[in-house]
N, C-alpha and C positions, 0 to 999 in steps of 0.2 A: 580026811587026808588033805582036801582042799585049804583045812585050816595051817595044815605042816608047808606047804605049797606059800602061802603067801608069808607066812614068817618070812621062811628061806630066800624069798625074793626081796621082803623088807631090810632084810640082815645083809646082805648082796649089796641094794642099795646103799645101807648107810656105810657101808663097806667101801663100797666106789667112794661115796662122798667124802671119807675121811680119806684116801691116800689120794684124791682129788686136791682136797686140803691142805695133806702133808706136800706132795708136789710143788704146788703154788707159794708155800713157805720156802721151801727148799729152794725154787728160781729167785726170789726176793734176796736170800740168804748170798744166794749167787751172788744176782745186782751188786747189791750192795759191800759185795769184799769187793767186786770188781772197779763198782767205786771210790770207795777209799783209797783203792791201789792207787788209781789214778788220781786221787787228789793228793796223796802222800809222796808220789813222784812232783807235780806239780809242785807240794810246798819246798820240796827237796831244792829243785830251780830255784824260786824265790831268795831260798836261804843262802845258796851259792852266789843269788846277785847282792843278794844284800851282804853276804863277805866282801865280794870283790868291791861294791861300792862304800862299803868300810875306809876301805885304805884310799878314794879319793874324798870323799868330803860325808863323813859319821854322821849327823845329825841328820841332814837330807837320807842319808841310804836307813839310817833308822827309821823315821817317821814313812817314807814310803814303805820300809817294809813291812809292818804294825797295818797303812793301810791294805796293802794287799794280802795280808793275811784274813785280814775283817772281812774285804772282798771275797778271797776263797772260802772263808766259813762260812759266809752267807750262800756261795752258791752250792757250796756243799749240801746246806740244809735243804736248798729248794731242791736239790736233787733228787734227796730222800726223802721228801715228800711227795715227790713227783712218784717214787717207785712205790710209793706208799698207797694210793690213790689207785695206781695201774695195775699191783695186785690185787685191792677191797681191801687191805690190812689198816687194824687199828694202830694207834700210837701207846701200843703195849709191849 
């Protein structure tokens, strides 16, 4: 019986471990809408300044907007790496 005994405890375990697992996905999943949210609000800004600075001088409001976009992708990326790292999760 002591053998039915440690199954059941082994099975328990890996039990915990997997909705441990599913959990820690599931906050990442979180993170990360919540990030974009917020960076898709931010590019939203950008694009309203770069309209508005359309109508006084196009090539300056183009070329800055081009660069602050490059700027948002990039800290986007480190973002989610950073939430990548603070859950153990691979780049799968």
């Amino acid at each position: 019986m002591s053998g039915g005994m440690m199954g059941g405890e082994q099975l328990h375990e890996q039990t915990q471990t997997m909705d441990q697992e599913r959990e820690r996905v599931s906050l990442y999943d979180a993170d990360c809408e919540k990030l974009e949210l917020r960076y898709r609000e931010r590019e939203q800004k950008l694009e309203q300044q770069y309209l508005e600075g359309l109508e006084k001088n196009r090539e300056q409001a183009e070329q800055q907007y081009q660069k602050q976009l490059e700027n948002l992708e990039q800290e986007r990326n480190r973002e989610r790496e950073r939430l990548r790292r603070f859950y153990g999760l691979d780049e799968s």
